[in-house]
C-alpha positions in Angstrom: 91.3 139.1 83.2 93.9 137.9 85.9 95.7 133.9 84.7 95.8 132.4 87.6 99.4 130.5 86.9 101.3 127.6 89.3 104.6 127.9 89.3 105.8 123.9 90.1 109.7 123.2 90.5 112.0 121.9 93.2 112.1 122.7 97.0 116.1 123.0 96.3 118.3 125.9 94.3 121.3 123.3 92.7 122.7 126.2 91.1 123.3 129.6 90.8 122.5 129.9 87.4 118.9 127.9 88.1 118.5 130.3 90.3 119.1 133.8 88.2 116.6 131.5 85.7 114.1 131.5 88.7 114.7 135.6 89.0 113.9 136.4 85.5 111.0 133.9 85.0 109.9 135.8 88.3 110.4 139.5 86.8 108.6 138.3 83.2 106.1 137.0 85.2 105.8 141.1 86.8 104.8 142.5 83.2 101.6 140.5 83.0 97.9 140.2 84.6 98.6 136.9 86.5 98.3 135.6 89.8 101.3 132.8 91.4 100.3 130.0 92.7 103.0 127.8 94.9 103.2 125.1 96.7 104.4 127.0 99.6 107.9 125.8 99.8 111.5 126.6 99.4 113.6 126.1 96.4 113.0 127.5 93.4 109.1 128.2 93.4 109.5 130.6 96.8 112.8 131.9 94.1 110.5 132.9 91.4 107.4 134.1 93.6 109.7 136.6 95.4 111.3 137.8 92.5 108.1 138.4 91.1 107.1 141.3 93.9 104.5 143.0 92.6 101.9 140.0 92.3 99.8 138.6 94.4 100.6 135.3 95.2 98.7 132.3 97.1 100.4 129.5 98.7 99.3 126.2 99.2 100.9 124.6 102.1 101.1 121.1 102.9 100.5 122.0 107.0 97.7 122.4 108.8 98.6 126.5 110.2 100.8 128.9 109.6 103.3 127.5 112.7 103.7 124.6 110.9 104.4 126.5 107.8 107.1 128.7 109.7 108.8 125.1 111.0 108.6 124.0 107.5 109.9 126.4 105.6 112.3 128.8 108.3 114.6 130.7 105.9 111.3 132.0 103.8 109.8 135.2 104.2 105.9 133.7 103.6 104.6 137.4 104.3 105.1 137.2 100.2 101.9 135.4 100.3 98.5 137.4 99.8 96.8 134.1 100.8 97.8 131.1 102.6 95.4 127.5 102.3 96.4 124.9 104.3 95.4 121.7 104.7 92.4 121.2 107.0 92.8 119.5 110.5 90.1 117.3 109.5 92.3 115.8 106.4 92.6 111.7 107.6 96.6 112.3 106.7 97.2 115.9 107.8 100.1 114.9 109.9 101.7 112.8 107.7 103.8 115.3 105.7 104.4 113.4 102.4 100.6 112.8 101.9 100.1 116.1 102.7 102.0 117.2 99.6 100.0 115.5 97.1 97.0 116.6 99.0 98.6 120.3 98.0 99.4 119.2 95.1 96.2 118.2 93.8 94.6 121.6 95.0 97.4 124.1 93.5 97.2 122.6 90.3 93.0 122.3 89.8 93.2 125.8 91.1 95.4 127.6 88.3 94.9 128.0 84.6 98.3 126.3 83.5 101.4 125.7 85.0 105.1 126.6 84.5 107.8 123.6 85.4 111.3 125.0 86.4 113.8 121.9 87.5 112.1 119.7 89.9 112.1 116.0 91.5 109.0 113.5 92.6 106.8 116.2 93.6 106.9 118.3 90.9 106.2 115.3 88.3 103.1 114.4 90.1 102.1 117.8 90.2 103.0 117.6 85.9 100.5 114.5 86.1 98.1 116.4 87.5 98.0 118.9 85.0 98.3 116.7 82.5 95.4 114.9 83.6 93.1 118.3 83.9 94.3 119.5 80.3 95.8 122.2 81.4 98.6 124.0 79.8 102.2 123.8 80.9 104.8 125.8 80.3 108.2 124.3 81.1 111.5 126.1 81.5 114.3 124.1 79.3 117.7 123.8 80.7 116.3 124.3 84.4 117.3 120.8 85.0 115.7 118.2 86.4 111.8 117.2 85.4 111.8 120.3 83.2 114.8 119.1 81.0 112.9 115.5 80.9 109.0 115.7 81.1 108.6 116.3 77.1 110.5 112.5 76.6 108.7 110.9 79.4 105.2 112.3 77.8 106.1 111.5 74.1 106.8 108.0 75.7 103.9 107.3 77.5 100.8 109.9 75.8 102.3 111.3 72.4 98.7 112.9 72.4 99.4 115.3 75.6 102.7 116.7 73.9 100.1 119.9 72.6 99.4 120.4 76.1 103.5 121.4 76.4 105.4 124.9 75.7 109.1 124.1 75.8 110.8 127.4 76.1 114.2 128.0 77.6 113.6 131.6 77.5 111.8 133.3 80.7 110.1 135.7 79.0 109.2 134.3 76.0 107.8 131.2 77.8 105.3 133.5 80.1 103.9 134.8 76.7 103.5 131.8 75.1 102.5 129.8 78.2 99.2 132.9 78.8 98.7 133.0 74.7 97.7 129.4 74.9 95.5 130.1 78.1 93.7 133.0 76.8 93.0 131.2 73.4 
């Protein structure tokens, strides 16, 4: 049965080594029945959805059409995306950009199984909420920086009781394995 798994992580590559993190996580995510779900954007999701070429992959922008999408994300090639949703013209905030993207965020992440955090800012923390909130499993990628490297703190902090819903894993591979172990169980 296909996993249906968001990947959730900054709109920004800080490092090359982030990146080649981004490539394998990518590649280990190849080897197994899942479908990629992104937030449409640059950075280090579009990293890991690229280098994962041989899955189909939806994208949920936070623009009305796929114009928009092109002014908002020019250096991507979003032909890597099987399936574009946007938000709908009829969405009270659809022009206002950073409503939007919570908008996209609460969609991505009640559409996929679990979640895997690599670095991230703002964004990606509400989209951890989110999962959080739906019970759904998240796999985070130690030492990717940013929210990765601080969500398990901030969640022992505020909700010791959500910590089981966390895989901390700073290897690629094995974190893809034990992120869709815990799915399927």
């Amino acid at each position: 049965m296909e996993v249906r798994i968001g990947i959730f992580g900054s709109s920004e590559i800080e490092s090359s080594e982030v990146l080649t993190q981004a490539v394998h996580l990518g590649q280990a995510l190849n080897e197994h029945d899942v479908l990629l779900m992104t937030g449409a954007c640059s950075g280090l999701p579009y990293a890991v959805a690229a280098a994962a070429s041989e899955k189909q992959k939806w994208g949920f922008s936070p623009v009305r059409n796929y114009e928009e999408q092109l002014q908002l994300t020019p250096d991507d090639d979003i032909s890597i995306y099987d399936k574009m949703i946007f938000v709908p013209e009829t969405f009270p905030f659809a022009k206002i950009l950073s409503v939007s993207k919570k908008y996209r965020n609460v969609l991505s992440t009640a559409s996929c199984d679990g979640g895997i955090v690599i670095g991230g800012k703002w964004g990606t923390l509400n989209e951890v909420t989110n999962l959080i909130d739906m019970g759904k499993p998240i796999g985070v990628l130690v030492g990717s920086g940013g929210i990765a490297d601080e969500v398990s703190a901030l969640v022992e902090r505020l909700d010791p009781d959500s910590l089981e819903l966390l895989i901390l894993e700073r290897d690629p591979k094995k974190l893809v394995t034990k992120l869709l172990g815990e799915i399927n169980s």
